[in-house]
N, C-alpha and C positions, 0 to 999 in steps of 0.2 A: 378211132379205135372201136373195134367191136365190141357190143355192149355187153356181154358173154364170154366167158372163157371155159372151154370144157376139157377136162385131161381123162385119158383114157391111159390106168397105171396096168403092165404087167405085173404078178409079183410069183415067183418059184417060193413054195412051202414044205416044207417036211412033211407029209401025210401023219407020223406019229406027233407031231407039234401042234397040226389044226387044232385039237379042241382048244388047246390054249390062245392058239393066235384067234379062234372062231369068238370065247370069251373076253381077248384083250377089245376086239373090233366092238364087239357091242357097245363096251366104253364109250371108244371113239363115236361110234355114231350117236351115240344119245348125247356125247358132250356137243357131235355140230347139228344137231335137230335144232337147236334153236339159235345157231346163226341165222338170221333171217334171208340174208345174199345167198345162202345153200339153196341153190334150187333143185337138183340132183347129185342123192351119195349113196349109191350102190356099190355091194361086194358082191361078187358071182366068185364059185368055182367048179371047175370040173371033176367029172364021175371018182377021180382019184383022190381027193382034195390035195396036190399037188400046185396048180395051176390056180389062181385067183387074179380075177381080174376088179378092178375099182372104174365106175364112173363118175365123175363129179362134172358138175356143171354146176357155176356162179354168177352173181353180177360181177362184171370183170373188179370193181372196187372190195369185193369181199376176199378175194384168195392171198392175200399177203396174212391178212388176220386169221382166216384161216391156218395157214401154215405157221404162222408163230404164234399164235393163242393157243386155238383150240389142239391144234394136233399136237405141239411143240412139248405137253408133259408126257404122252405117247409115243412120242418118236423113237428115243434108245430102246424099245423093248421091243416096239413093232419092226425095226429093224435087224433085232438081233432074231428077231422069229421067221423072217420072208427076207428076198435076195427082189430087190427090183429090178425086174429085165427088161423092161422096157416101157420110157411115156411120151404118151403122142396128145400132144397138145394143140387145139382150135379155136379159134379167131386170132384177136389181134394182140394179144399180150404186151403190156410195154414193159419198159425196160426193166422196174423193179421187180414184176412180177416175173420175168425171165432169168434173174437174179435166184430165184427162190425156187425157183423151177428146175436149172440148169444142172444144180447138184445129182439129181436124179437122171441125168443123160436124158434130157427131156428133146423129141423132135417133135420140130412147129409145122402144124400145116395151116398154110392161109388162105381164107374163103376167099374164093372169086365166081361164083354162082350159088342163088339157094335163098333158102328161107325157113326162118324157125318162127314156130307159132308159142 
């Protein structure tokens, strides 16, 4: 297994919704600042704020607690504020974490050249 897991989430927003989904996310990020396995938790969006995209990269041992700790009192609200359209997900995920993953129509891409520093 790859020692890394990184997902790259789509997510469609309401433009009049951001400020609130922009104030719910700071939440979120301040509660996984101090997961230590977070290695990368980026929110981007575009000129519209319409379109936001999240990068997360972990030690592949962090994203279950991830998902059921920290985001898990967040989840009903930041769902009902953004439509997830799309997660594309890298390295080697095993089975639990694909479990956790899969809800979100997650697609796996698996490394076979490369290197991360």
């Amino acid at each position: 297994m790859h020692p890394h897991v990184s997902c790259l989430f789509s997510l469609a927003v309401k433009p009049e919704e951001f400020p609130e989904f922009k104030a719910l996310i700071a939440n979120i990020v301040a509660a996984t600042r101090a997961e230590p396995g977070t290695l990368v938790y980026e929110y981007s969006a575009n000129e519209d704020n319409n379109t936001v995209h999240i990068l997360e990269r972990y030690n592949a041992d962090s994203v279950i607690s991830h998902v059921d700790t920290t985001f898990a009192p967040f989840g009903k609200r930041f769902l009902e504020l953004c439509t997830v359209t799309s997660l594309v997900v890298y390295g080697t995920p095993d089975a639990e974490i694909r479990k956790h993953l899969d809800p979100f129509g997650a697609v796996y891409m698996t490394p076979f050249d490369g290197f991360s520093r």
